[in-house]
TIVO-2410 file (N, C-alpha, C; in nm, 3 decimals):
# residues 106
REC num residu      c1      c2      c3 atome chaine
REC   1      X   3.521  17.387  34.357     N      A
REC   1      X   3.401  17.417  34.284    CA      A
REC   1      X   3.435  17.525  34.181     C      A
REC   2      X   3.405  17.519  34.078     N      A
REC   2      X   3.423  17.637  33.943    CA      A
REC   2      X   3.264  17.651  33.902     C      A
REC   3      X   3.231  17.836  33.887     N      A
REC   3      X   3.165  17.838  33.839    CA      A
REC   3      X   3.220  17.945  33.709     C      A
REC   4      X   3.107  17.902  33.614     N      A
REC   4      X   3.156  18.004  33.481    CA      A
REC   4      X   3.042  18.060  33.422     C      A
REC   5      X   3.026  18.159  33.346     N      A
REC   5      X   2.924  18.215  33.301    CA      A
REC   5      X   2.973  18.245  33.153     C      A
REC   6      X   2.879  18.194  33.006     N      A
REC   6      X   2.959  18.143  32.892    CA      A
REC   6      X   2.812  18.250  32.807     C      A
REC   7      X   2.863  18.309  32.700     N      A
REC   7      X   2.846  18.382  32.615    CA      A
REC   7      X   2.808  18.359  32.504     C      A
REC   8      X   2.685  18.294  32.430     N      A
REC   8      X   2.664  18.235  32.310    CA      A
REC   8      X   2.563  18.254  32.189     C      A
REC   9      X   2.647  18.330  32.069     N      A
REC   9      X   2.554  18.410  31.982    CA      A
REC   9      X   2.557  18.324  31.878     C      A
REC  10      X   2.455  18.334  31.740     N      A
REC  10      X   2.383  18.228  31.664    CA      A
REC  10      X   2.562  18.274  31.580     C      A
REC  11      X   2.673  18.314  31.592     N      A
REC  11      X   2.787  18.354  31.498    CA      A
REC  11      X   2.916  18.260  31.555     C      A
REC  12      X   2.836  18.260  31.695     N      A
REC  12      X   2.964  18.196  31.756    CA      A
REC  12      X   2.938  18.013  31.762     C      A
REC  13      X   2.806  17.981  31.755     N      A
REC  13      X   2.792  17.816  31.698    CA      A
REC  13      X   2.862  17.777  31.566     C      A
REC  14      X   2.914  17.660  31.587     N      A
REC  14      X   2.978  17.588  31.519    CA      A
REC  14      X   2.928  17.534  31.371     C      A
REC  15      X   2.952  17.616  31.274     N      A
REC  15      X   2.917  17.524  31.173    CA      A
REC  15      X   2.984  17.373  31.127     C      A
REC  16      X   2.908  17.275  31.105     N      A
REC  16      X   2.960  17.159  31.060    CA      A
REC  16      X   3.061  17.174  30.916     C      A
REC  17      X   3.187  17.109  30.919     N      A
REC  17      X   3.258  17.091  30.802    CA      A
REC  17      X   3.191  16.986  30.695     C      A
REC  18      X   3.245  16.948  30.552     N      A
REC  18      X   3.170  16.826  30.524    CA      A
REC  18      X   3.256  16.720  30.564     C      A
REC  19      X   3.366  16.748  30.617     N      A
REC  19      X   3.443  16.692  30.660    CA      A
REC  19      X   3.483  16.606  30.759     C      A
REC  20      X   3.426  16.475  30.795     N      A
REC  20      X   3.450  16.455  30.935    CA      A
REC  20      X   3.527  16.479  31.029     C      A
REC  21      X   3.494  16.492  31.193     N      A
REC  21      X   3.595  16.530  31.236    CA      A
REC  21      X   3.656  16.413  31.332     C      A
REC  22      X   3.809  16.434  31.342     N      A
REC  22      X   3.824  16.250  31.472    CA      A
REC  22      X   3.818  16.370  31.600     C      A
REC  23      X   3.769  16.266  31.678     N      A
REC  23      X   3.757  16.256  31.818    CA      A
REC  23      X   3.845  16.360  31.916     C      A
REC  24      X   3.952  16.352  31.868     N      A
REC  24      X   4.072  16.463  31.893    CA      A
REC  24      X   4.021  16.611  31.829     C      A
REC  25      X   4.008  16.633  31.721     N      A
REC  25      X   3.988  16.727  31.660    CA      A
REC  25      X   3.828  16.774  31.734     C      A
REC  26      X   3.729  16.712  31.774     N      A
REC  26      X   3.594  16.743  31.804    CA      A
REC  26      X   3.661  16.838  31.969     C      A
REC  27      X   3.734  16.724  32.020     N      A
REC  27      X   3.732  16.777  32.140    CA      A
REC  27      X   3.828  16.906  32.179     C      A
REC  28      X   3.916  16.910  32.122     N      A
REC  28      X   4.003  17.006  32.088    CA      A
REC  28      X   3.916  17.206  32.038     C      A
REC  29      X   3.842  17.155  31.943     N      A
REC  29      X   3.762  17.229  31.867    CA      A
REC  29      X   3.644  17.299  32.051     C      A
REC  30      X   3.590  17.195  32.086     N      A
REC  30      X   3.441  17.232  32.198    CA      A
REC  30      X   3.536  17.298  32.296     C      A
REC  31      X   3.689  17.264  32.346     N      A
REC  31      X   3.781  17.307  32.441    CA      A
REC  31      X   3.792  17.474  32.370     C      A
REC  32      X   3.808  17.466  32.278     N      A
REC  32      X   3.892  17.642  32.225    CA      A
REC  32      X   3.729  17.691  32.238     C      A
REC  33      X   3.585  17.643  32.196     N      A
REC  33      X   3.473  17.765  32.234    CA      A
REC  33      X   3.432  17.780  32.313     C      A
REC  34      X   3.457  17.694  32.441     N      A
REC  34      X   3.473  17.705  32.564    CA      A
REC  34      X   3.494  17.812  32.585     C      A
REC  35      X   3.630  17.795  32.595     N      A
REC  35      X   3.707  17.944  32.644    CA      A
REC  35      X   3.673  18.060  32.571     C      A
REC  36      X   3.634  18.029  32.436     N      A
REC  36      X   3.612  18.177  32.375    CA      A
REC  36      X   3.483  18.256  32.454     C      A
REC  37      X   3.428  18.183  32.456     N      A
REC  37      X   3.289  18.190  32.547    CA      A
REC  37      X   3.253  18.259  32.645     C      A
REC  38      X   3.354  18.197  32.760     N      A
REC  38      X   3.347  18.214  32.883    CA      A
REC  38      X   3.404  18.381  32.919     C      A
REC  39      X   3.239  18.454  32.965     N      A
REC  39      X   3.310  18.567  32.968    CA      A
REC  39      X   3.307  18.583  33.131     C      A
REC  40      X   3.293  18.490  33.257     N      A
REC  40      X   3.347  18.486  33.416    CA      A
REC  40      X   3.369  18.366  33.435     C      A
REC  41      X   3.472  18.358  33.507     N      A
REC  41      X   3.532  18.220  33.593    CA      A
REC  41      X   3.511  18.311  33.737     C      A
REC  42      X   3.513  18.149  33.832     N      A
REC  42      X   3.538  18.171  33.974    CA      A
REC  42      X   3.563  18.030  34.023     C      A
REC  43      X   3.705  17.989  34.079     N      A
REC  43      X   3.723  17.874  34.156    CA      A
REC  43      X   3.705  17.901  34.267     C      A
REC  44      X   3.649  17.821  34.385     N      A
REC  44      X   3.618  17.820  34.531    CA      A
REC  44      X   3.654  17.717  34.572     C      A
REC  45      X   3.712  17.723  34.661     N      A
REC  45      X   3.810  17.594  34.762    CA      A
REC  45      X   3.669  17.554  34.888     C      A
REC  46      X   3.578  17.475  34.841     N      A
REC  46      X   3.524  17.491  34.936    CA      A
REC  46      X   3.503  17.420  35.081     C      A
REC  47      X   3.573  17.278  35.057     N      A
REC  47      X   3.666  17.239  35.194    CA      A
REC  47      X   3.776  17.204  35.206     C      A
REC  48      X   3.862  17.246  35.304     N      A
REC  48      X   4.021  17.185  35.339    CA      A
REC  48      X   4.045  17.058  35.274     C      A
REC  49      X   4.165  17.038  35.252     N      A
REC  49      X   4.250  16.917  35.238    CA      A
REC  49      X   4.206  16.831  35.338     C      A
REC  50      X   4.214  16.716  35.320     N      A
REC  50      X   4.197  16.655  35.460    CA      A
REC  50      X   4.132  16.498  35.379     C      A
REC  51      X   4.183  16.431  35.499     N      A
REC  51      X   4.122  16.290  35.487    CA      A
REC  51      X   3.967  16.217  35.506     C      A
REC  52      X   3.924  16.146  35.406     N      A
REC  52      X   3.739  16.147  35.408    CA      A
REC  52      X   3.752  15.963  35.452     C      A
REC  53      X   3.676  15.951  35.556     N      A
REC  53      X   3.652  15.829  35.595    CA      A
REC  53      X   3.564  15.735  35.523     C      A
REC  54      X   3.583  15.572  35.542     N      A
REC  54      X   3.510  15.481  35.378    CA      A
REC  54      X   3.384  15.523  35.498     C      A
REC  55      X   3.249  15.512  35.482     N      A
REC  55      X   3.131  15.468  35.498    CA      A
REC  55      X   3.061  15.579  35.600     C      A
REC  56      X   3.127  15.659  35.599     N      A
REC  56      X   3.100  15.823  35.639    CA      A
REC  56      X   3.016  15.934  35.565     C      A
REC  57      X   2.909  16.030  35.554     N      A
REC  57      X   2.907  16.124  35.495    CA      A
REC  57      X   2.931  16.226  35.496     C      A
REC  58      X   2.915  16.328  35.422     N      A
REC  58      X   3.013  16.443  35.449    CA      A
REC  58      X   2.905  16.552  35.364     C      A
REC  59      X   2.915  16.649  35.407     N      A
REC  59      X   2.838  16.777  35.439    CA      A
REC  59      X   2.889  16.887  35.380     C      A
REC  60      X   2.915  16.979  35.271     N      A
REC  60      X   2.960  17.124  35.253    CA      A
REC  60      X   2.886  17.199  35.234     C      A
REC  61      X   2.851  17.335  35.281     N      A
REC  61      X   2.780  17.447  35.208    CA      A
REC  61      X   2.875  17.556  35.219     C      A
REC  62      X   2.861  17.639  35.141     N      A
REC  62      X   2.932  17.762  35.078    CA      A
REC  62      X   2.837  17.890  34.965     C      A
REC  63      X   2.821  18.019  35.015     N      A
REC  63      X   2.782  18.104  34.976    CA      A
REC  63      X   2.902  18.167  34.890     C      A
REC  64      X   2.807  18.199  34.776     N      A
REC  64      X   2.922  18.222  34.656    CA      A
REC  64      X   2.859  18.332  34.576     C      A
REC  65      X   2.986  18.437  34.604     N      A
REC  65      X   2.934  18.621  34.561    CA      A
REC  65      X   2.974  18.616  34.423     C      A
REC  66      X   2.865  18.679  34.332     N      A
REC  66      X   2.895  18.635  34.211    CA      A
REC  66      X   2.846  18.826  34.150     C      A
REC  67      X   2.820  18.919  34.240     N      A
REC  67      X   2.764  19.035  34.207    CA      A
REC  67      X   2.899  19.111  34.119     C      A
REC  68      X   2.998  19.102  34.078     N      A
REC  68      X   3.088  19.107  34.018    CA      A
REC  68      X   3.074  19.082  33.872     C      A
REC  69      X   2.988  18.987  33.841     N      A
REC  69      X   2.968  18.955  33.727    CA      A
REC  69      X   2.805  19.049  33.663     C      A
REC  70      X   2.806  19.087  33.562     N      A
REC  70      X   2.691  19.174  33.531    CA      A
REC  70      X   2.587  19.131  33.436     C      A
REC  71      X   2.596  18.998  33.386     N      A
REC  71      X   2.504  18.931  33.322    CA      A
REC  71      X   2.399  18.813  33.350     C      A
REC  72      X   2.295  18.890  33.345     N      A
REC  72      X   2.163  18.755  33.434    CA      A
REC  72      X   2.192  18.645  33.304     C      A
REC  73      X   2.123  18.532  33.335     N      A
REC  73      X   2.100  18.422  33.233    CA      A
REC  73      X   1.959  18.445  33.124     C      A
REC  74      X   2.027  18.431  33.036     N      A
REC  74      X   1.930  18.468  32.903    CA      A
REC  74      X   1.896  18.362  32.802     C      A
REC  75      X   1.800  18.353  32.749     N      A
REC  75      X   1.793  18.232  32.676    CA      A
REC  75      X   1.666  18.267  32.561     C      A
REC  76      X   1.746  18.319  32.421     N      A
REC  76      X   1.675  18.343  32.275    CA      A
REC  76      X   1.705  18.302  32.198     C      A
REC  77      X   1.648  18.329  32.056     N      A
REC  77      X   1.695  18.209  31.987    CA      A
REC  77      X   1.833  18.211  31.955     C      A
REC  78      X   1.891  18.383  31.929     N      A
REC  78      X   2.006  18.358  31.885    CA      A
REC  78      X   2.149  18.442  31.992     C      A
REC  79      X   2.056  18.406  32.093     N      A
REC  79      X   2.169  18.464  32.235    CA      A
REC  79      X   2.135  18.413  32.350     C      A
REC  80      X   2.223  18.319  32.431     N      A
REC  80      X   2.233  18.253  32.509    CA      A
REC  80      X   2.342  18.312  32.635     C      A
REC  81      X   2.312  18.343  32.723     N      A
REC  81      X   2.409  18.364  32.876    CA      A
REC  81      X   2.405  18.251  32.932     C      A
REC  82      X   2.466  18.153  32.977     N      A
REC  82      X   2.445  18.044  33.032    CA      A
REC  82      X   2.524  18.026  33.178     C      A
REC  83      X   2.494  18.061  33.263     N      A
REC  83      X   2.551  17.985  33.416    CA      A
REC  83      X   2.585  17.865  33.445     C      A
REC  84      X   2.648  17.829  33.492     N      A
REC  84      X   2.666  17.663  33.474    CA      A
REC  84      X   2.810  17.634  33.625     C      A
REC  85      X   2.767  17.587  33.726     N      A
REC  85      X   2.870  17.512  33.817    CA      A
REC  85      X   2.913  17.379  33.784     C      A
REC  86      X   3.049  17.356  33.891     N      A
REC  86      X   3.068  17.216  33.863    CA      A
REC  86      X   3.154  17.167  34.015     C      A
REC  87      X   3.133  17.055  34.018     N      A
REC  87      X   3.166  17.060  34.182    CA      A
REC  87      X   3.272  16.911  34.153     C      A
REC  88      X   3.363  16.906  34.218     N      A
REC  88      X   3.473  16.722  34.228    CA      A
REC  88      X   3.524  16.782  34.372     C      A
REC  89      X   3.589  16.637  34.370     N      A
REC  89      X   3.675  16.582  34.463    CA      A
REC  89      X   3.778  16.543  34.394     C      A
REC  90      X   3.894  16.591  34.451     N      A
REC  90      X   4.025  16.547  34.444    CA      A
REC  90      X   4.069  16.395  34.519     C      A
REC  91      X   4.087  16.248  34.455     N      A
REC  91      X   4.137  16.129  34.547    CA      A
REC  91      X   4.176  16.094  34.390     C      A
REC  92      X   4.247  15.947  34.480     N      A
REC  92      X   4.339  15.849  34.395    CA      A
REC  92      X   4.236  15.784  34.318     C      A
REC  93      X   4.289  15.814  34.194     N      A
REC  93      X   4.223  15.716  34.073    CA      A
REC  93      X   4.121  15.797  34.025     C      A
REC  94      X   4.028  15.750  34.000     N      A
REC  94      X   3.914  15.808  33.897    CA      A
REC  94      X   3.844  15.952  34.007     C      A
REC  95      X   3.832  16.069  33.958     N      A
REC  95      X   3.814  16.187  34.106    CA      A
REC  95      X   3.642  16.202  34.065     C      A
REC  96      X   3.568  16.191  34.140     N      A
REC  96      X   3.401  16.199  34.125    CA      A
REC  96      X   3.381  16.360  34.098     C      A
REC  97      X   3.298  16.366  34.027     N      A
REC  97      X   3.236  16.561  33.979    CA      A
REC  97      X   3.097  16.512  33.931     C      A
REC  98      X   3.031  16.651  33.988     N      A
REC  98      X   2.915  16.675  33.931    CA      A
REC  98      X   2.898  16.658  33.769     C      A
REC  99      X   2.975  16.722  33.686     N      A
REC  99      X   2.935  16.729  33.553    CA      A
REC  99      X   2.937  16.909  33.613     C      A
REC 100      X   2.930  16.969  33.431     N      A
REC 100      X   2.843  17.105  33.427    CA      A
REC 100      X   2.691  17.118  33.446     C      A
REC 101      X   2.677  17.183  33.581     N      A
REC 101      X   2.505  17.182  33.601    CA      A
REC 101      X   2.476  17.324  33.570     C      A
REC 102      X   2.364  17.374  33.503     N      A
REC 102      X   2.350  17.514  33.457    CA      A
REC 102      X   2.259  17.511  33.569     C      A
REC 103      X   2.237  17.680  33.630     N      A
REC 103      X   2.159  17.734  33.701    CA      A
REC 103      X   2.137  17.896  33.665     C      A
REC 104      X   2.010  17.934  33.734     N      A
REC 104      X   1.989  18.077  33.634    CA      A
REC 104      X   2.022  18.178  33.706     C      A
REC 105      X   2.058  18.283  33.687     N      A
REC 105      X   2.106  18.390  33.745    CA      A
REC 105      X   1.984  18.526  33.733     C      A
REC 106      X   1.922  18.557  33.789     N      A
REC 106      X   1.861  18.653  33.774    CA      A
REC 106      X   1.901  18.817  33.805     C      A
***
């Protein structure tokens, strides 16, 4: 599980080129403000390695200390704090994830 907490002022959005951009270049570009962004990471291992049975379900919870970090979630027009988790599984072939889900930090 990774959670991150991302940093976003009306200076740090992207102005459009007139230029189109390819596909490579778009994604390349959202990867570098990512990171510029992101002012906390935290990865959490939150179950063992181990083998998951076909037609079984499976269960995790995990409490996750985040008081380390000093920014609640904010949302104006031209300043954004954004919280955001993301949860996968590691298996063969295509690995299932949540996506980035934002949640608020108070």
């Amino acid at each position: 599980m990774h959670i991150r907490c991302r940093e976003e002022k009306l200076a740090d959005f992207h102005i459009k080129s007139k230029e189109p951009e390819t596909d490579n270049e778009k994604i390349l570009r959202e990867m570098q403000e990512w990171d510029k962004n992101t002012i906390y990471k935290k990865v959490i291992e939150v179950a063992p390695k181990g083998v998951l049975k076909s037609g079984k379900s499976y269960d995790w919870t995990v409490s996750v200390d985040i008081t380390d970090a000093s920014k609640p979630s904010r949302k104006e027009e031209n300043h954004v704090i954004r919280w955001e988790v993301w949860a996968g599984i590691d298996v063969p072939g295509n690995d299932p994830d949540s996506g980035w889900i934002e949640f608020e930090v108070k």
